[in-house]
C-alpha positions as CSV (number, residue, x, y, z in Angstrom):
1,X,65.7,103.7,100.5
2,X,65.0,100.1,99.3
3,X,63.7,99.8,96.3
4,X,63.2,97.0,93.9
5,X,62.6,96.1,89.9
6,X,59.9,93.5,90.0
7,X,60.3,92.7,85.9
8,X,59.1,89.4,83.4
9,X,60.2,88.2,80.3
10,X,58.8,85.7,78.2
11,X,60.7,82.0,78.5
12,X,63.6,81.1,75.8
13,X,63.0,77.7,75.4
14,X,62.2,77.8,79.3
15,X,61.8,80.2,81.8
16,X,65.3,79.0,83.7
17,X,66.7,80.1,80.8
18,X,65.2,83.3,80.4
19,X,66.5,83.5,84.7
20,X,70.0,82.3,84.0
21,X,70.7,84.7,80.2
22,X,69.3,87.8,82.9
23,X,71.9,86.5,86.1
24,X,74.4,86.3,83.7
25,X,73.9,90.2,82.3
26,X,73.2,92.1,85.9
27,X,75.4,89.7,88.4
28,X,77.9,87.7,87.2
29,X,79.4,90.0,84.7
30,X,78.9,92.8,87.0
31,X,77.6,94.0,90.1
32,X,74.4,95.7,88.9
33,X,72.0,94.1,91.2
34,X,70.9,91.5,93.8
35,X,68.5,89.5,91.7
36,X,65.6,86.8,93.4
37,X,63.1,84.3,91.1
38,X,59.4,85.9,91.7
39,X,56.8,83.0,92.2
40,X,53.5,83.7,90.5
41,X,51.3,80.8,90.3
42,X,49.2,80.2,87.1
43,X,46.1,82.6,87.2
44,X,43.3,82.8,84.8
45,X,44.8,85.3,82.4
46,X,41.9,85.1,80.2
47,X,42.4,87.4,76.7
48,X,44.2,90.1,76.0
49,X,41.1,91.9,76.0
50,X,40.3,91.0,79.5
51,X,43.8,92.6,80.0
52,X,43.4,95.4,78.8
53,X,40.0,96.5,80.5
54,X,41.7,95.4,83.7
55,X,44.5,97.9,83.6
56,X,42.7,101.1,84.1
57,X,40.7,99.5,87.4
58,X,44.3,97.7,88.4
59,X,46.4,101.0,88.2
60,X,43.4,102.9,90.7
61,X,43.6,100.0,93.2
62,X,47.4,100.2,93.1
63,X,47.1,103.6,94.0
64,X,44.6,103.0,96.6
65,X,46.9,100.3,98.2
66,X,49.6,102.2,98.3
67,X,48.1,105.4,99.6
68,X,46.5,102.6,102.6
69,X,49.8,101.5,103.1
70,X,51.4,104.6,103.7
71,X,48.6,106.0,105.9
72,X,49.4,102.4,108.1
73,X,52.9,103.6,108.2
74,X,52.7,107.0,108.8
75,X,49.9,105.7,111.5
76,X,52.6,103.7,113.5
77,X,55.1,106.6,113.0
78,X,52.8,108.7,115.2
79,X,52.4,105.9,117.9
80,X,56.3,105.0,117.9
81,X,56.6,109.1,118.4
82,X,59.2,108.7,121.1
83,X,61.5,105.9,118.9
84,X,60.6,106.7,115.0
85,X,64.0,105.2,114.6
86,X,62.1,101.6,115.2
87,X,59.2,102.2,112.8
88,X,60.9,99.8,110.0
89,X,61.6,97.5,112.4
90,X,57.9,97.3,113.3
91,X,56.7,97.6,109.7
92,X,56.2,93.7,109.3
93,X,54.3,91.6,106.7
94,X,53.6,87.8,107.4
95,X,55.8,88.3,110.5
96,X,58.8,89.4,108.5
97,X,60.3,92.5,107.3
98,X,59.0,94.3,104.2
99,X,62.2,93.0,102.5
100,X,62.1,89.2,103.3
101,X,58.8,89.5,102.8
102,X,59.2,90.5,99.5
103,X,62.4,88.5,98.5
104,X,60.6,85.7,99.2
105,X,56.7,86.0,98.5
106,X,54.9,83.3,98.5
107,X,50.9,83.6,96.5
108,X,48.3,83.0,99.2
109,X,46.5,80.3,97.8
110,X,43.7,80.4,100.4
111,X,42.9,84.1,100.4
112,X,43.2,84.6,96.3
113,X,41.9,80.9,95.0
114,X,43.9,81.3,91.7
115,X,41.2,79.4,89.9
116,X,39.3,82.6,90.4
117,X,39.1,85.6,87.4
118,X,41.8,88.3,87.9
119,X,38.7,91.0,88.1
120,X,37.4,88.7,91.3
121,X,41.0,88.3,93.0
122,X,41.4,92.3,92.6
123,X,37.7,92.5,94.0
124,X,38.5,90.6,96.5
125,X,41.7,92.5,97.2
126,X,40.0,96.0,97.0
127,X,37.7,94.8,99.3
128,X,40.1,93.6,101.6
129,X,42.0,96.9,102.0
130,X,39.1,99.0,101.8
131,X,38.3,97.7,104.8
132,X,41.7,98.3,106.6
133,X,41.5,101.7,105.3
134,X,38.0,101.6,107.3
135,X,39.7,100.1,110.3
136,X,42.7,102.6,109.9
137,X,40.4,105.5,110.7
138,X,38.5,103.6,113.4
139,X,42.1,103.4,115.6
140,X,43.2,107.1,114.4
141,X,40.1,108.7,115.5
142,X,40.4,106.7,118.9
143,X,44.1,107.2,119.0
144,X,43.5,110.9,118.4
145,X,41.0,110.9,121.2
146,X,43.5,108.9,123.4
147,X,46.0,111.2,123.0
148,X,44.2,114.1,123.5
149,X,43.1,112.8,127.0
150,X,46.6,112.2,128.1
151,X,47.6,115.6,127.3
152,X,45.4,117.4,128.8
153,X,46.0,115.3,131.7
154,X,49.8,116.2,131.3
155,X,49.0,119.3,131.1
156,X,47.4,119.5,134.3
157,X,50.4,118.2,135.5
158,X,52.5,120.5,133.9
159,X,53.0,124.2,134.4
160,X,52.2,127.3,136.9
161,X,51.4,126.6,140.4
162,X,48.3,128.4,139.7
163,X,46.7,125.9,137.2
164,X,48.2,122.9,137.1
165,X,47.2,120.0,138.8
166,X,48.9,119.5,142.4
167,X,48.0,115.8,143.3
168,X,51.6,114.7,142.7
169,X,52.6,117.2,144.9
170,X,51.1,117.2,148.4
171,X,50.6,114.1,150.5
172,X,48.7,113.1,153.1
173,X,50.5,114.6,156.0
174,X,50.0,117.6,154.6
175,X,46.6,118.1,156.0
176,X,44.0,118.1,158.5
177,X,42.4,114.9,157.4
178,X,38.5,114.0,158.5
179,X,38.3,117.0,160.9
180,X,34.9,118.6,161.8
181,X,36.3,122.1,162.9
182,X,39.3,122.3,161.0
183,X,40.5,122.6,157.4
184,X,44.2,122.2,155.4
185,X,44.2,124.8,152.9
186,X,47.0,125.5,149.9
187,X,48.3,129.3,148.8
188,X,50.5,130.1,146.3
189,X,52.3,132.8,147.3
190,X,54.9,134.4,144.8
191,X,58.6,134.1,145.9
192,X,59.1,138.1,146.2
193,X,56.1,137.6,148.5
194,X,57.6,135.2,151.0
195,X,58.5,137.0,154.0
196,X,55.3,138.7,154.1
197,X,53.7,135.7,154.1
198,X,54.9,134.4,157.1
199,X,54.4,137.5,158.9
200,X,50.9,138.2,158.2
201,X,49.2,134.6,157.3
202,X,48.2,134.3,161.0
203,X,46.3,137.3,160.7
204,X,44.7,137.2,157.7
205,X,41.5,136.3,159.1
206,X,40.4,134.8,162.1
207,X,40.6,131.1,163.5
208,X,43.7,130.9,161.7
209,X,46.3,128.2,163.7
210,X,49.2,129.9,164.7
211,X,52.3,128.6,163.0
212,X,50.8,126.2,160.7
213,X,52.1,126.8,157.5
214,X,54.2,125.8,155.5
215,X,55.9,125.6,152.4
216,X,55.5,122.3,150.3
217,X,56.7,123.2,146.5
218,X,58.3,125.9,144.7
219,X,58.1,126.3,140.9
220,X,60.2,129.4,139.2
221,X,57.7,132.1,140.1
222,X,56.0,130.5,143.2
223,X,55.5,128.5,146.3
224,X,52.7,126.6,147.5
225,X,52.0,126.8,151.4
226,X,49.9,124.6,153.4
227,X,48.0,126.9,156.4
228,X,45.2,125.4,158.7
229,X,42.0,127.1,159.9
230,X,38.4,126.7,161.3
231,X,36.2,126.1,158.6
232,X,34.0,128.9,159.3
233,X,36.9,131.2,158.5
234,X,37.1,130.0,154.6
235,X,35.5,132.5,153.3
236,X,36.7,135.5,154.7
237,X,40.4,134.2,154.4
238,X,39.9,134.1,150.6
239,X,39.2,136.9,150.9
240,X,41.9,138.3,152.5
241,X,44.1,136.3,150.6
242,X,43.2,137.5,147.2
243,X,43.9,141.4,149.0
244,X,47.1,140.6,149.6
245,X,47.9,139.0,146.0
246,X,48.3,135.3,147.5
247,X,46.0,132.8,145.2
248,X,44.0,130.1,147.7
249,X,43.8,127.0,145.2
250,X,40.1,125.1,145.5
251,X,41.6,121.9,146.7
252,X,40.4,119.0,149.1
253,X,43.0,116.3,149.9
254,X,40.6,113.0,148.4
255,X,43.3,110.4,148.5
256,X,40.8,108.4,145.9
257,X,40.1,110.5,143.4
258,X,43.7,111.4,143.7
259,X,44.6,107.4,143.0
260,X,41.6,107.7,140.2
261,X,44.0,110.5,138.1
262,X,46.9,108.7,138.8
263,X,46.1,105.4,136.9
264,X,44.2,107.3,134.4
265,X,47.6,108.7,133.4
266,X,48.7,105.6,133.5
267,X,46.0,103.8,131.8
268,X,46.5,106.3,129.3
269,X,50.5,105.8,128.6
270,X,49.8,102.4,128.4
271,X,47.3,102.4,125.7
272,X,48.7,105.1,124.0
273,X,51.7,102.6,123.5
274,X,49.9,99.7,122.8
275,X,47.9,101.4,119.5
276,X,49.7,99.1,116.8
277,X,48.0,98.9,113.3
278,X,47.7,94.9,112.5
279,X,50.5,94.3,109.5
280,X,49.7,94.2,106.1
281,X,51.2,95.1,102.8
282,X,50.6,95.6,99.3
283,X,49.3,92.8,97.3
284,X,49.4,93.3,93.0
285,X,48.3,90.7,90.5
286,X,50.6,90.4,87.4
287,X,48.6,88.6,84.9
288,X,51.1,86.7,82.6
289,X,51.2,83.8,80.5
290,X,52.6,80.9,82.0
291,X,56.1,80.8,80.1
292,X,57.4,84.2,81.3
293,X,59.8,84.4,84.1
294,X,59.2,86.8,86.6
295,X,62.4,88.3,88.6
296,X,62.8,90.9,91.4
297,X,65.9,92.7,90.9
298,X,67.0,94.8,94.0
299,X,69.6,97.8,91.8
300,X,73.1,98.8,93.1
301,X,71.9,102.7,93.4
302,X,75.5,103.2,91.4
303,X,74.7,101.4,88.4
304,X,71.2,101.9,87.9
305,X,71.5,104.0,84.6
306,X,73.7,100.8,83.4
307,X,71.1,98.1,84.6
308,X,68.5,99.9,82.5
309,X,70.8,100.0,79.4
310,X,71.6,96.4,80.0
311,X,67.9,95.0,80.4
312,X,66.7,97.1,77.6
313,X,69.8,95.2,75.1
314,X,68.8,92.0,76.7
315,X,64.9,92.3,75.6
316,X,64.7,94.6,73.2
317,X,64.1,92.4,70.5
318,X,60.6,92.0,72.2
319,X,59.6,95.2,71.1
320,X,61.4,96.8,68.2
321,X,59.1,100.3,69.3
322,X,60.1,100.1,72.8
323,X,63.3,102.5,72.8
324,X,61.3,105.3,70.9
325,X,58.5,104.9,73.5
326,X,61.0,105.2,76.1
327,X,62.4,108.6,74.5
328,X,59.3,109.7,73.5
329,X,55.9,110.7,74.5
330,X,53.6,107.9,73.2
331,X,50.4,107.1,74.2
332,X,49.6,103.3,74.3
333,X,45.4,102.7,73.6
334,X,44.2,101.1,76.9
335,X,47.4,100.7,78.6
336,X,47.2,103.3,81.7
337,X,51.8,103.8,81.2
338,X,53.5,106.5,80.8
339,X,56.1,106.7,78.6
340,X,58.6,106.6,81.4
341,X,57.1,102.9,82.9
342,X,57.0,101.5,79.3
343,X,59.9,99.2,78.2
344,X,60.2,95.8,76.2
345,X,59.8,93.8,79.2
346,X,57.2,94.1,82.3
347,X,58.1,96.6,84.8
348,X,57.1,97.6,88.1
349,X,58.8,99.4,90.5
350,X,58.2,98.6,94.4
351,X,59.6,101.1,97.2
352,X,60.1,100.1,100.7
353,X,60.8,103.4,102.1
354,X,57.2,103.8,103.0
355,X,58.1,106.9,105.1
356,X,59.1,110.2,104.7
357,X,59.9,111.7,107.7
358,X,60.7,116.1,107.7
């Protein structure tokens, strides 16, 4: 798991200082985490009251996000089925991995103009991944479809001599190709059944060629055996055939439909493996005035419980409430937190491990 504390606290007398009086309690006094300046540009904050109304509609779209996000993931997971050991690798945003990505994020000026309202940048946003989600199920319902096709495709492939599909089996010097009179015909005869076989194929029926079988594949139970006769005979030698517990399989040697299955397969393995979702990842507005210092703090897993105890000393004198929130259950009017999330400083936790594999 990778996980990160994406936090802000308002500027001493300037934000470096708030960012070096934080490196100095969680780094260089310790080793409580890897800590990385978080670059938010100046957005409209507009009033507190604005801020407020925004939270409920910002903690929904989070959650959509999120859920998108994860659905992408679990999405490649199912395409990467044979190496779900590379999904991370191929879990990219901006070209990078989720981690670089995030380390260093960079606003994208040109898809969220920040002289925009924060309710039109998270319209835009919800619009945005809205219609990924939309796109998401597109792919999955054709990916589904895809991958139903090739396995029933393997599956013909796959299995008893009596059902499956025997085109990668037989050749073309198997049979009487392009004859008027004469016809190639396959029998699967079970192996307890062999010797009989050869000693009573001939007669069978009539207008069967003397000593033209023979045997082309075996499976556990089974053989299949090539036999030529007059086409006149078919009928009655399926007959026969079926007496004597030997199954004729209804199959013509058609060297193009043959070729047709074969790079359907094909086609199919190859699009199966190219279904990749494009990349994207979550994107979260933090509306903050523009003397607080945001900071993305990646914990030691070890020392988490002391990193909490040590930001909490550091800002505490924010909020003088803030430890009995944290202790207790308090409800804060219009701020969708639970008394978990709330502490003197702003908090957000962000999770990399976007899979969870049984």
């Amino acid at each position: 798991m990778t996980e990160f504390w994406l936090i802000s606290a308002p500027g001493e007398k300037t934000c470096q200082q708030t960012w070096d009086q934080m490196m100095v309690a969680t780094t260089r006094n310790n080793n409580l985490s890897t800590n990385h300046k978080f670059n938010i540009p100046d957005l409209k904050v507009g009033t507190l009251d604005v801020l407020v109304g925004l939270s409920d509609d910002l903690a929904k779209l989070d959650s959509f996000i999120e859920g998108v996000v994860k659905k992408v993931s679990q999405y490649m997971a199912d395409v990467l089925e044979d190496s779900r050991d590379k999904v991370q690798e191929n879990l990219l945003a901006n070209g990078v991995d989720l981690v670089t990505y995030i380390t260093r994020f960079q606003w994208d000026m040109a898809k969220y103009p920040i002289k925009q309202s924060l309710k039109n940048i998270s319209d835009i946003i919800s619009k945005q991944v809205s219609q990924i989600d939309n796109d998401l199920k597109a792919r999955a319902s054709a990916y589904n479809n895809l991958k139903g096709n090739l396995q029933n495709l393997e599956r013909k492939n796959a299995g008893s001599l009596l059902t499956r599909s025997l085109a990668d089996i037989v050749k073309k010097e198997d049979f009487v190709i392009d004859s008027e009179y004469l016809i190639t015909m396959l029998v699967v005869v079970p192996k307890t059944s062999y010797a009989d076989w050869q000693k009573t194929y001939e007669t069978l029926s009539e207008m069967v060629v003397p000593r033209s079988t023979n045997l082309l594949f075996e499976d556990h139970d089974s053989g299949l055996f090539s036999v030529t006769l007059f086409r006149k005979a078919i009928d009655d030698f399926r007959h026969k055939a079926r007496e004597n517990k030997y199954t004729v399989r209804d199959f013509q040697y058609n060297e193009q439909e043959m070729n047709a299955d074969k790079e359907e397969m094909t086609r199919l393995s190859t699009d199966k493996k190219k279904q990749f979702v494009s990349h994207m990842t979550r994107n979260v507005i933090y509306g903050l005035p523009v003397n607080f210092q945001a900071m993305l703090l990646q914990p030691n897993k070890k020392n988490m419980k002391k990193l909490r105890e040590v930001l909490n000393d550091l800002y505490k004198h924010l909020d003088s409430s803030a430890a009995a929130v944290i202790d207790s259950a308090m409800d804060i009017p219009g701020l969708n937190l639970s008394q978990q999330e709330y502490y003197p400083y702003v908090y957000y936790k962000i999770d990399c491990n976007l899979l969870d594999f049984k």
